[in-house]
C-alpha positions as CSV (number, residue, x, y, z in Angstrom):
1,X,160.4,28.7,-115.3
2,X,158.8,25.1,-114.6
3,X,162.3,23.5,-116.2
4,X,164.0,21.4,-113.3
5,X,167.8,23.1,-113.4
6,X,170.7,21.4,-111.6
7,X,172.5,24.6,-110.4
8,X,176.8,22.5,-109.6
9,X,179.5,24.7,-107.2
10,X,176.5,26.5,-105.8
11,X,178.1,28.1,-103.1
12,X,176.1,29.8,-100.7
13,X,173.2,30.1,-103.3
14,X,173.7,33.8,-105.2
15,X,172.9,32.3,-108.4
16,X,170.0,29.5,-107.4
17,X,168.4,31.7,-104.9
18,X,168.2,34.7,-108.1
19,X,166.4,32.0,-110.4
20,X,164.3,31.4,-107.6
21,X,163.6,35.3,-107.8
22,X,163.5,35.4,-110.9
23,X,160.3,32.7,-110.7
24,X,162.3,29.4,-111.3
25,X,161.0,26.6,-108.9
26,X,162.2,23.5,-109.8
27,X,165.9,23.9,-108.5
28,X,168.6,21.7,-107.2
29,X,172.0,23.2,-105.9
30,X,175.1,21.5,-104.9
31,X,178.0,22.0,-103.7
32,X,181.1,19.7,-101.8
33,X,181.9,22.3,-98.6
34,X,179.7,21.2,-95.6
35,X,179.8,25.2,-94.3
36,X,178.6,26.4,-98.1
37,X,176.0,24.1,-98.1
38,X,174.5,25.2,-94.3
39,X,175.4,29.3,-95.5
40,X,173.1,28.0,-99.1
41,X,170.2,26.3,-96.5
42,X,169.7,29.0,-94.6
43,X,169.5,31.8,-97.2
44,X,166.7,29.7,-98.2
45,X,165.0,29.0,-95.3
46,X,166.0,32.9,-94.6
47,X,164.3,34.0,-97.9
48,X,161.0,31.3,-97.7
49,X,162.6,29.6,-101.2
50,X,161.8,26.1,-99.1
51,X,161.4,24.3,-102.7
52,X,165.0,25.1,-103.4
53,X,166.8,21.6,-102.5
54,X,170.3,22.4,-101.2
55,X,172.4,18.9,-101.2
56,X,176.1,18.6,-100.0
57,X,177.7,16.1,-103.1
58,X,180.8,15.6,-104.6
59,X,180.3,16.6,-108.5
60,X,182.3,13.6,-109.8
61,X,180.7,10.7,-108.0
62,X,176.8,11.1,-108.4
63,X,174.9,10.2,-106.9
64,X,175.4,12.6,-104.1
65,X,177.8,12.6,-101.5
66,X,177.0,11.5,-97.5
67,X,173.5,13.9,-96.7
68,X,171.6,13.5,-93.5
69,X,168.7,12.7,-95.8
70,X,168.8,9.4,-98.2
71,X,165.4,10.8,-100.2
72,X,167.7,13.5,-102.5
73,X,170.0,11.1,-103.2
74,X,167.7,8.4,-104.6
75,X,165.8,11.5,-106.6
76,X,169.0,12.2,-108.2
77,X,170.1,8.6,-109.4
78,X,167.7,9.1,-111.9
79,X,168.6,9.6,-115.0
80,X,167.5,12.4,-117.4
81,X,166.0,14.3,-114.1
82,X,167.4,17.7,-114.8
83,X,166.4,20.1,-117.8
84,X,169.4,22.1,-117.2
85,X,172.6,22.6,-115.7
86,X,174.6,25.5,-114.4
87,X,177.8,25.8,-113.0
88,X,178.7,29.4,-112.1
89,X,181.4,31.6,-110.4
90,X,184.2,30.0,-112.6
91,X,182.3,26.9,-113.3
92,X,184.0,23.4,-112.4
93,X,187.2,24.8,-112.4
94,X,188.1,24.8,-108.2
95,X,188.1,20.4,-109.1
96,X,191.9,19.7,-109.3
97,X,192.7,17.4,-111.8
98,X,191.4,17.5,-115.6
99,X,190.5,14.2,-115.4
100,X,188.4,14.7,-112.8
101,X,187.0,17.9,-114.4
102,X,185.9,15.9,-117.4
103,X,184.1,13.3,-114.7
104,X,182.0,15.6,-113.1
105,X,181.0,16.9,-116.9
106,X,180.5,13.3,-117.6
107,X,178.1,13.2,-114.8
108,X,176.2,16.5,-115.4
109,X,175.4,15.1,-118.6
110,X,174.1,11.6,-117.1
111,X,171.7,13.1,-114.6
112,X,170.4,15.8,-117.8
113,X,168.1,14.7,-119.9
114,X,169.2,14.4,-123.5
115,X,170.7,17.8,-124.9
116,X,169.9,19.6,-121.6
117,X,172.0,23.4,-121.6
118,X,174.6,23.2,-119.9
119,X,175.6,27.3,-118.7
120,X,179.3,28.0,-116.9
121,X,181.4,30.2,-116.6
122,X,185.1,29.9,-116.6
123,X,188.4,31.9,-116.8
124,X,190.6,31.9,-119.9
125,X,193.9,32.0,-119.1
126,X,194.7,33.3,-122.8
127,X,191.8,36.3,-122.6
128,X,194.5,38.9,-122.0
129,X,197.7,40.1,-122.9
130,X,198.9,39.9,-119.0
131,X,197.7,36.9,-118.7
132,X,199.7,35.3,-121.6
133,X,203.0,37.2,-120.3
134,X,202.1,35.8,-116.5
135,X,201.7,32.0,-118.0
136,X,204.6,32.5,-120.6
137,X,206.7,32.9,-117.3
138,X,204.7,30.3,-115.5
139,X,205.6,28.1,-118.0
140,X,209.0,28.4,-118.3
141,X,208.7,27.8,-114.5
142,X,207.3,24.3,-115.0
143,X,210.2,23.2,-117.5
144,X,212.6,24.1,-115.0
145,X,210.6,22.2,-113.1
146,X,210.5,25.2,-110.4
147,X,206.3,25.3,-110.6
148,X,204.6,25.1,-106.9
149,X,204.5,21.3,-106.0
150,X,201.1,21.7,-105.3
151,X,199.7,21.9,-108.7
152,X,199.1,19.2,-110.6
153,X,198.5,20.9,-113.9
154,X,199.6,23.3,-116.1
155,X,197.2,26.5,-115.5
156,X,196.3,25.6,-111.9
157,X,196.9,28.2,-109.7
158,X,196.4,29.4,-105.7
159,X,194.9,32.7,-105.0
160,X,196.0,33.7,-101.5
161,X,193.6,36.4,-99.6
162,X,192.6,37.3,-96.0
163,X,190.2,34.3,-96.4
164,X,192.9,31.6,-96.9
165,X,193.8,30.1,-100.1
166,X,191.8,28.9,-102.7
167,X,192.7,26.5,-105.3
168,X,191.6,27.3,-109.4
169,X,192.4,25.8,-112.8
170,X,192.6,28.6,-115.4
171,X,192.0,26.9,-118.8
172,X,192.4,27.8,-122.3
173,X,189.7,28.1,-124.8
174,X,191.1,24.9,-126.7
175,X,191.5,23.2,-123.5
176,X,187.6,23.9,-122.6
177,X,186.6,23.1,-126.3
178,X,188.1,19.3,-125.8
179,X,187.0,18.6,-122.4
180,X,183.4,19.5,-123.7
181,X,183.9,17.2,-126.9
182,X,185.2,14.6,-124.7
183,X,182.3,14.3,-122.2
């Protein structure tokens, strides 16, 4: 409970504000949407979790994006500051581009200490029979050359809702296995 965790993609706060709960108090959380981040602030203000630090950054250039206040970023240009990381609710996957993906890994691990956890979650675009059928076809699509100009790779997908859309890369196992190796 006293380990310093980095929580990446925190959203409004579910999974930092449960570790608070849950007696964690050395917590970070992050995430790049300016209206997350305020929704995260004040859940904790709302909830008296006031040693939660709730930063607006952009996961593959830390130090931390443009904040109103200089003192979190400096904090986090040390190295080795976290004990942990987490990246939940599909992990880094919303980052287009894998290169990008395997930057903000590469920068998780800088601002860990040395063999820090790292916990995420993440889809796997192979878990199912469906899913295999749907990127069998999907596939087919992009040597056509028919895929949605949008994407920019193979698994990357839109979700469409009432809410708007919402970008996601769906990896494979293999594909997660060598981004982790490579970064």
């Amino acid at each position: 409970q006293g380990a310093r965790l980095l929580e990446l993609g925190c959203g409004a706060g579910r999974v930092t504000l449960g570790l608070w709960d849950l007696g964690y108090r050395a917590l970070t959380a992050i995430d790049f949407a300016a209206e997350l981040v305020a929704q995260a602030r004040a859940l904790v203000t709302e909830r008296g979790a006031a040693g939660i630090e709730v930063l607006r950054a952009d996961a593959t250039r830390m130090p931390l994006a443009a904040d109103a206040d200089p003192a979190p970023r400096a904090r986090c240009r040390r190295v080795g500051r976290f004990d942990g990381a987490l990246c939940m609710s599909t992990g880094l996957m919303p980052i287009p581009g894998r290169a990008r993906r395997r930057r903000a890994r590469r920068e998780i691990h800088r601002l860990a200490r040395p063999d820090a956890p790292l916990l995420f979650t993440t889809h796997d675009r192979e878990d199912s029979r469906e899913e295999r059928l749907l990127w069998k076809l999907e596939a087919r699509r992009w040597e056509r050359g028919e895929q949605d100009p949008r994407l920019v790779d193979f698994g990357d997908r839109y979700f469409e809702d009432e809410a708007g859309r919402t970008f996601m890369h769906l990896p494979t196992r293999d594909e997660i296995l060598e981004d982790l190796a490579a970064t």
